[in-house]
C-alpha positions in Angstrom: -24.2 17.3 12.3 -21.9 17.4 15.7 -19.8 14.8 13.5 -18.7 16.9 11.0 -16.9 19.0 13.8 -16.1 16.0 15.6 -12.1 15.9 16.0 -11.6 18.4 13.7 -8.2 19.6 16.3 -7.3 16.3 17.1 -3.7 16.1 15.7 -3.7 12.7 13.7 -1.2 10.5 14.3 0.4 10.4 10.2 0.3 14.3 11.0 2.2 14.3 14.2 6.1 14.7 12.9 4.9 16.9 10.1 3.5 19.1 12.7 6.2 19.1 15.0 8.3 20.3 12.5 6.2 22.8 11.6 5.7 23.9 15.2 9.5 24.1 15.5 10.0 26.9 12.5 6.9 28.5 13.6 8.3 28.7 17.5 12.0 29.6 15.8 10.6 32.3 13.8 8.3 33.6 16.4 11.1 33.9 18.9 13.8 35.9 16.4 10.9 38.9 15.9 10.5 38.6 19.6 14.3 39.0 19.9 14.7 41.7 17.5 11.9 44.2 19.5 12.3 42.6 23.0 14.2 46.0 23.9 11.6 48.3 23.2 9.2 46.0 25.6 12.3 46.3 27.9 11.9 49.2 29.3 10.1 50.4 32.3 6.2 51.5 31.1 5.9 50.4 27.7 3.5 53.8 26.8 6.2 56.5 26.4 8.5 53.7 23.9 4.7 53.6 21.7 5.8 55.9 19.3 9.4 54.2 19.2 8.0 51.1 18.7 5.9 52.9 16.0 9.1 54.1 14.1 10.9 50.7 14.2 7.8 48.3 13.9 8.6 47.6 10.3 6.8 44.6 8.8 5.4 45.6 5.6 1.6 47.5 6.2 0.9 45.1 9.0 -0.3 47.2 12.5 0.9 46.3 15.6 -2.6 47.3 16.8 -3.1 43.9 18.5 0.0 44.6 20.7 -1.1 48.4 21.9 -4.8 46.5 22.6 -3.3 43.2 24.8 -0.9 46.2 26.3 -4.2 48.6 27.4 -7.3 47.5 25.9 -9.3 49.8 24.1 -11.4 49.3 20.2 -7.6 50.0 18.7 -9.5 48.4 15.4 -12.1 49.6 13.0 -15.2 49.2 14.6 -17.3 48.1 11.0 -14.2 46.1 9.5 -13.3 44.6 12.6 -16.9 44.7 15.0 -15.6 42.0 17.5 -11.7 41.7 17.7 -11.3 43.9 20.5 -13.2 42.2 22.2 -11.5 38.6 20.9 -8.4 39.7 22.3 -9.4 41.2 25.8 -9.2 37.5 27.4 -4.7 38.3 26.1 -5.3 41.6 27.9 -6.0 40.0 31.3 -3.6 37.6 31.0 -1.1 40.0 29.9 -2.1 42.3 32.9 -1.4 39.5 35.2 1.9 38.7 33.9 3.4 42.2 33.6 2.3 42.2 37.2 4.2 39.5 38.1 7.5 40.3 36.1 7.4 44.0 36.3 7.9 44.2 32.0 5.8 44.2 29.0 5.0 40.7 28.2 2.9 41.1 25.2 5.1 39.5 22.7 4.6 36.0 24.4 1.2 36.5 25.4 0.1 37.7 21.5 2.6 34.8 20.1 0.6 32.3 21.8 -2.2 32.5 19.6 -0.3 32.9 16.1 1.7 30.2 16.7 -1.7 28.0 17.1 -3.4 29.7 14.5 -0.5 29.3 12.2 0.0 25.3 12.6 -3.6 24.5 12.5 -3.7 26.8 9.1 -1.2 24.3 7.9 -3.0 21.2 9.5 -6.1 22.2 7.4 -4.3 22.9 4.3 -2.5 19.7 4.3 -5.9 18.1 5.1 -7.7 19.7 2.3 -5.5 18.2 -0.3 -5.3 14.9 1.3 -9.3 14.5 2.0 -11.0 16.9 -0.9 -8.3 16.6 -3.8 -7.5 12.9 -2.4 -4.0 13.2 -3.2 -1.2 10.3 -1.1 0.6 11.9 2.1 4.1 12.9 0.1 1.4 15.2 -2.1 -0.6 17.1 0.0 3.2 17.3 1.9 4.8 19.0 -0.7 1.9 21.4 -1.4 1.1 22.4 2.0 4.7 23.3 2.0 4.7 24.8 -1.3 1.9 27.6 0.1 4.0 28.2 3.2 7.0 28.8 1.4 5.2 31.7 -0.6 6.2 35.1 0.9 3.2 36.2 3.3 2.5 33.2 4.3 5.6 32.3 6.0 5.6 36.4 7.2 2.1 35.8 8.4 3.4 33.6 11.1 5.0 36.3 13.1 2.4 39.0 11.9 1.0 40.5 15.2 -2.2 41.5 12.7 -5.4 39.4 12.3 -4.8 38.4 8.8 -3.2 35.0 11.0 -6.1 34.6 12.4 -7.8 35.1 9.5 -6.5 32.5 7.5 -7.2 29.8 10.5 -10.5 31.0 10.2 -11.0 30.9 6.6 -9.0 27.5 6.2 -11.4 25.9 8.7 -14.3 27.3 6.9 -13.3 25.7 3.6 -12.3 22.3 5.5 -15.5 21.9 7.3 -17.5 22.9 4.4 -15.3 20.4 2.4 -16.8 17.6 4.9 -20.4 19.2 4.2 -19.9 18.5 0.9 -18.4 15.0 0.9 -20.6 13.6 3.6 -23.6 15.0 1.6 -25.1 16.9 4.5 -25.6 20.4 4.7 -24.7 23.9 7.1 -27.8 24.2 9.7 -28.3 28.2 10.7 -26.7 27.9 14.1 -23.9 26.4 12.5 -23.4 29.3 9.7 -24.3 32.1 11.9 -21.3 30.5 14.4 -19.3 30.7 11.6 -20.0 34.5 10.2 -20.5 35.3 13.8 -16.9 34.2 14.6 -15.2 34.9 10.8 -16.8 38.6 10.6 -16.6 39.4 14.2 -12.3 39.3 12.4 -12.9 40.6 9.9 -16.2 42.1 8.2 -15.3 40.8 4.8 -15.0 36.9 6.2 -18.6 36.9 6.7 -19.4 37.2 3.3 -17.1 34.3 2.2 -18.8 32.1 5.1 -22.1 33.0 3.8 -20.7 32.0 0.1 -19.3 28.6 1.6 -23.1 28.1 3.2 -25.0 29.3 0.0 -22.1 26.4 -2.0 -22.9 23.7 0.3 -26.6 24.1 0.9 -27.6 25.3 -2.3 -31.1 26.4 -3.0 -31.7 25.3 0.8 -29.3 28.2 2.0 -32.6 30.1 1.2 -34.9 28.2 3.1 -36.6 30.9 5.4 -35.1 29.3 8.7 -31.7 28.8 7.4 -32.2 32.5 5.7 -33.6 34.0 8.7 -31.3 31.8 12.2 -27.8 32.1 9.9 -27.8 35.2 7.7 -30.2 37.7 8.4 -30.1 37.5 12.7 -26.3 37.6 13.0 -25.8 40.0 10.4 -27.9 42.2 12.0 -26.4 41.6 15.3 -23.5 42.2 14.1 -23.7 45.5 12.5 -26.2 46.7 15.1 -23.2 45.7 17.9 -20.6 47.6 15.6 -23.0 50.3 15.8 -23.3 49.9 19.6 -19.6 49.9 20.1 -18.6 53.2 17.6 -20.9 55.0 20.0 -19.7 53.9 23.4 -16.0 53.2 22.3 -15.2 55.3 19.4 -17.8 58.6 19.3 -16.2 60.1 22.7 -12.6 59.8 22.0 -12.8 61.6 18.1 -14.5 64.1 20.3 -12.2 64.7 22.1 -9.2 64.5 19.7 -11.2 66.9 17.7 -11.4 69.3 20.7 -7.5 68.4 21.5 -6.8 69.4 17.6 -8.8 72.5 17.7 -7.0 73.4 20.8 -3.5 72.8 19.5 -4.1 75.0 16.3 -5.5 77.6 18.7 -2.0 77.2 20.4 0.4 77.1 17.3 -1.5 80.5 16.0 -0.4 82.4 18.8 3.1 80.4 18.8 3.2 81.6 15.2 2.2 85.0 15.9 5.0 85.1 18.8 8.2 84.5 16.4 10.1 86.8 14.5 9.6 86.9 10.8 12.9 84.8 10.3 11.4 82.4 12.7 8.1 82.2 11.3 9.4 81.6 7.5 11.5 78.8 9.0 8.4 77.3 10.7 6.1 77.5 8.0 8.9 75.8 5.4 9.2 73.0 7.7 5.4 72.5 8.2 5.4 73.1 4.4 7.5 70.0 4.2 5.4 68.1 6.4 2.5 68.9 4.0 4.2 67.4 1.2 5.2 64.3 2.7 1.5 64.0 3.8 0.5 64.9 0.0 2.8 62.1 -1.6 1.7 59.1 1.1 -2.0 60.3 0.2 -1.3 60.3 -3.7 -0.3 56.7 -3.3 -3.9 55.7 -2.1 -5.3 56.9 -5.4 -8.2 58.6 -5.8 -11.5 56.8 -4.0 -14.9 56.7 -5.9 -16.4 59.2 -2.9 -14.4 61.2 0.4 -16.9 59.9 2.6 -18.5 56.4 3.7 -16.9 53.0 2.7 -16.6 54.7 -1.1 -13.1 56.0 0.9 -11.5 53.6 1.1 -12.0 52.9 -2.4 -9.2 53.6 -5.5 -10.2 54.1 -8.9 -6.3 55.6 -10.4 -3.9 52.6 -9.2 -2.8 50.6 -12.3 -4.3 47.0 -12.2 -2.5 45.2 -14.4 0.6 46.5 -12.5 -1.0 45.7 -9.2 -1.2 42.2 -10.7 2.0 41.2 -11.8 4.2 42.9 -9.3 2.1 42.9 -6.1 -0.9 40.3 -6.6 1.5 37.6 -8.0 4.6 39.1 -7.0 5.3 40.3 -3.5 2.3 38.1 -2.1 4.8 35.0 -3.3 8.0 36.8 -3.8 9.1 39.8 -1.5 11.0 42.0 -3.4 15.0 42.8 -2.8 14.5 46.3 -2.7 12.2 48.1 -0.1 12.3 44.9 2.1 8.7 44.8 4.5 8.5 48.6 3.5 5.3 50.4 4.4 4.0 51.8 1.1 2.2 54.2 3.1 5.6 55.6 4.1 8.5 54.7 2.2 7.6 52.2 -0.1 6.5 52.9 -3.7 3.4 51.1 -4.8 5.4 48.9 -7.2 8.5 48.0 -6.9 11.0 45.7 -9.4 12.5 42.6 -9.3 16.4 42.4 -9.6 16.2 38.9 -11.1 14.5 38.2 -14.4 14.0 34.8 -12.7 12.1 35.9 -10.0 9.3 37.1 -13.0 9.9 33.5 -14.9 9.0 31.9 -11.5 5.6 34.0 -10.6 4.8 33.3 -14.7 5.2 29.2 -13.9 3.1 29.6 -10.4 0.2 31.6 -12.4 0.4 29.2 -15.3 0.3 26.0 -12.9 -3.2 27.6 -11.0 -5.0 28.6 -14.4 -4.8 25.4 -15.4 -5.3 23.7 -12.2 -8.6 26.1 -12.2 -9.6 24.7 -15.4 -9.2 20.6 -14.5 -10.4 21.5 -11.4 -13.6 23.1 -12.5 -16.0 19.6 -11.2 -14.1 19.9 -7.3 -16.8 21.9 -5.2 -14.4 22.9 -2.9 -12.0 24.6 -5.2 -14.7 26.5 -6.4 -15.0 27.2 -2.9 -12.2 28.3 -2.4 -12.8 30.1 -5.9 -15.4 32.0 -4.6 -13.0 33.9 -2.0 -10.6 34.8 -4.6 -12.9 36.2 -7.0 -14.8 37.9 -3.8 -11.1 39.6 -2.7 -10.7 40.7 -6.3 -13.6 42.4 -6.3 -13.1 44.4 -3.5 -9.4 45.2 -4.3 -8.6 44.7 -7.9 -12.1 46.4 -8.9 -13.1 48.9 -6.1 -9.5 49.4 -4.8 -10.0 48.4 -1.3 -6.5 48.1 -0.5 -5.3 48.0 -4.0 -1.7 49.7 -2.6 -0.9 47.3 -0.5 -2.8 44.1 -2.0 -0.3 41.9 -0.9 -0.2 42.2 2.9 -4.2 40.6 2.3 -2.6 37.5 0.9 -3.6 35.2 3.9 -7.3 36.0 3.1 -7.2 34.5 -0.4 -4.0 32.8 -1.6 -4.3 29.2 -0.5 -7.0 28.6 -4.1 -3.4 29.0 -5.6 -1.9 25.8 -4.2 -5.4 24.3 -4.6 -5.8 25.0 -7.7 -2.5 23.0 -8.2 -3.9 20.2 -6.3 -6.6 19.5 -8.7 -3.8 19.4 -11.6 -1.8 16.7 -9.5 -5.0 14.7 -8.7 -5.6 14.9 -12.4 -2.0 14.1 -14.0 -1.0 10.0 -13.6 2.7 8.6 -14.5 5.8 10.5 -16.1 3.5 14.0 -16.3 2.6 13.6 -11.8 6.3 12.7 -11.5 7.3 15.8 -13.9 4.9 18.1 -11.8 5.7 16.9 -8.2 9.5 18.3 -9.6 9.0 21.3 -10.6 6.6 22.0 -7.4 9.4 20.5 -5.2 11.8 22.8 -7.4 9.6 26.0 -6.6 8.8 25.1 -3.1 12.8 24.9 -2.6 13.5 28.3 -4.3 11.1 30.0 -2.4 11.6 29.0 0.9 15.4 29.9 0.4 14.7 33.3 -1.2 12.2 34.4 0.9 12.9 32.3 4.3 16.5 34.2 3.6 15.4 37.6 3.6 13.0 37.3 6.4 15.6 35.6 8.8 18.2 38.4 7.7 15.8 41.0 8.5 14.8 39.6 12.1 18.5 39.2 13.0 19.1 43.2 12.0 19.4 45.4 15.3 17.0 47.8 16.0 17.5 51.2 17.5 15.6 51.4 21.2 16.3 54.6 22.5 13.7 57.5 22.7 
């Protein structure tokens, strides 16, 4: 079994230019968003610039969380979606410690780009990989398409994204490509191996245990019930897991929301007798300007929708955003297209929920790219590991298209699911011989072209506009 991990980062030697290209726009990219918030990390203590950073941090609904945790560690994350990333990115906080030491500034840009930049080639690596070893298409092929997914919108953002959804798509990617050699080698996940997996995928993100646990239950089959593989790789770590998450809500998490409750009480205590200080012109002026701060509070809130329950994992829920909506212009559309207008806006500040194209095209394109992976599905329906990969997509529509997890902001999840997409096209290529592969290759060299320029243009602009530093 060790084989089927057995050189699985060894960069190959017909993948060594292709990588160092990729490495090189990865690096290039990486070092313009450094540029553009360099100032803010600048100055001396980074703590007091926090809420400037805050207001000019503008990269769609990403958090910076991972920055304010390498900066001065703490469980910055959800404790249940996200059990062990604090604790994944402690080793960045020592070394970031040291270095700030050393050079007297802020060095967690470099210290957190470090790990995107590796997580972002190897997501590429096992892309590229998957097409050439599980869809057995020739080198130019699993090229084009490899480069065709990185060209669509959040994956070339997710590059720069100082999130986990970067890491989260290494993760997943390896998932699928050492599943893939399960599969082809005929051998099967043993329960250390798929509790390493969810242990390492969930300990992310909550929700990337479930897909390893799909992957294990595709390639085992009926063995992935087997009491020992049943008991050693689902039912031990998933109870370790949410037994740790428990563990660490009341350690990490309990005593600080006491005391910001206690802080809150306090400050309402204080703002009573503030109010009850002022004279009646003063106090109408107060209360119209907390009045306004009510209703900007009201409008973000009314573009979460309504959840199924107020309490529990029912909140985060939404059962009044439009799907078919979501679908077309946030699914399909910003996840592969950004939009022109409301460029890397927050929708829970600025940004609407939907938001139009200016080009008819940019509609015509997103019809051809939906059209190309339904019928890639479909020729593809015999290929394990596009069903696989299947299994993630319908899994992440479950969650957001059906319970709303998400649902206003669907797009910034694309890393988690939108690779079945150039998969899906994979399988059609594999299928298609002669004039109809030549005509295909085209018109995926044609799209791969267009969206690089239309979305590697806007992104570049953006991390070449100044930002305001000052408090």
């Amino acid at each position: 079994m060790i084989s089927i991990f057995n050189d699985i980062f060894k960069i190959r030697k017909e993948e060594r230019w292709m990588a160092l290209i990729v490495l090189l726009v990865i690096v290039a990219l990486n070092g313009l968003f450094i540029a553009r918030l360099s100032p803010l990390f600048m100055q001396e203590g980074f703590g007091p610039y926090w809420k400037v950073f805050m207001r000019e941090f503008h990269l769609s609904g990403y958090d910076p969380l991972t920055y304010l945790g390498v900066t001065d560690w703490g469980t910055v994350y959800n404790v249940y979606r996200h059990p062990l990333l604090a604790f994944f990115i402690w080793p960045l906080f020592l070394i970031n410690a040291m270095l700030s030491a050393l050079t007297g500034v802020n060095c967690v840009q470099y210290v957190v780009a470090l790990p995107l930049v590796a997580a972002s080639l190897y997501s590429y690596l096992f892309t590229y990989r998957i097409m050439r070893e599980f869809f057995l298409l020739p080198k130019g092929d699993a090229t084009l398409l490899s480069a065709y997914y990185f060209s669509m919108a959040y994956i070339l953002l997710s590059v720069i994204v100082p999130d986990h959804f970067t890491i989260s798509m290494f993760l997943l990617l390896l998932t699928v490509y050492v599943s893939g050699r399960c599969i082809h080698a005929g051998r099967q996940l043993s329960g250390w191996q798929t509790a390493l997996l969810f242990v390492v995928t969930a300990g992310v993100t909550l929700s990337n245990g479930i897909k390893t646990y799909l992957s294990a239950l595709l390639v085992n089959g009926r063995s992935f019930f087997r009491w020992r593989h049943l008991l050693l790789g689902v039912l031990l770590p998933a109870a370790l897991i949410w037994g740790f998450s428990r563990w660490e809500y009341r350690t990490y998490v309990w005593p600080k929301e006491q005391q910001r409750a206690a802080a809150k009480a306090k400050k309402a205590e204080e703002r009573q007798r503030f109010m009850a200080s002022l004279s009646v012109d003063e106090r109408q002026k107060a209360e119209e300007k907390q009045q306004k701060r009510n209703q900007v509070l009201a409008r973000q809130a009314a573009k979460t929708g309504k959840p199924m329950k107020k309490v529990g994992f029912l909140s985060w829920t939404d059962t009044t955003t439009p799907r078919l909506k979501t679908a077309y212009e946030n699914l399909f559309g910003e996840a592969i297209q950004f939009h022109q207008q409301h460029f890397l806006g927050d929708t829970l500040v600025f940004r609407p929920v939907f938001v139009r194209y200016d080009w008819a095209i940019s509609y015509v394109v997103e019809g051809i790219i939906v059209l190309l992976f339904i019928v890639g599905l479909w020729v593809g329906r015999r290929n394990r590991v596009l069903w696989l990969a299947l299994s993630y997509f319908v899994f992440d529509m479950g969650i957001h298209l059906v319970l709303g997890f998400g649902i206003n902001e669907i797009f910034i999840m694309a890393p988690h699911w939108l690779f079945v997409v150039p998969f899906a096209t994979a399988a059609l290529f594999h299928r298609l011989q002669g004039t109809p592969r030549q005509m295909l290759r085209l018109l995926t060299a044609v799209l791969s072209i267009y969206l690089l320029l239309y979305n590697g243009v806007q992104l570049v602009d953006f991390l070449l506009s100044p930002i305001n530093a000052t408090l």
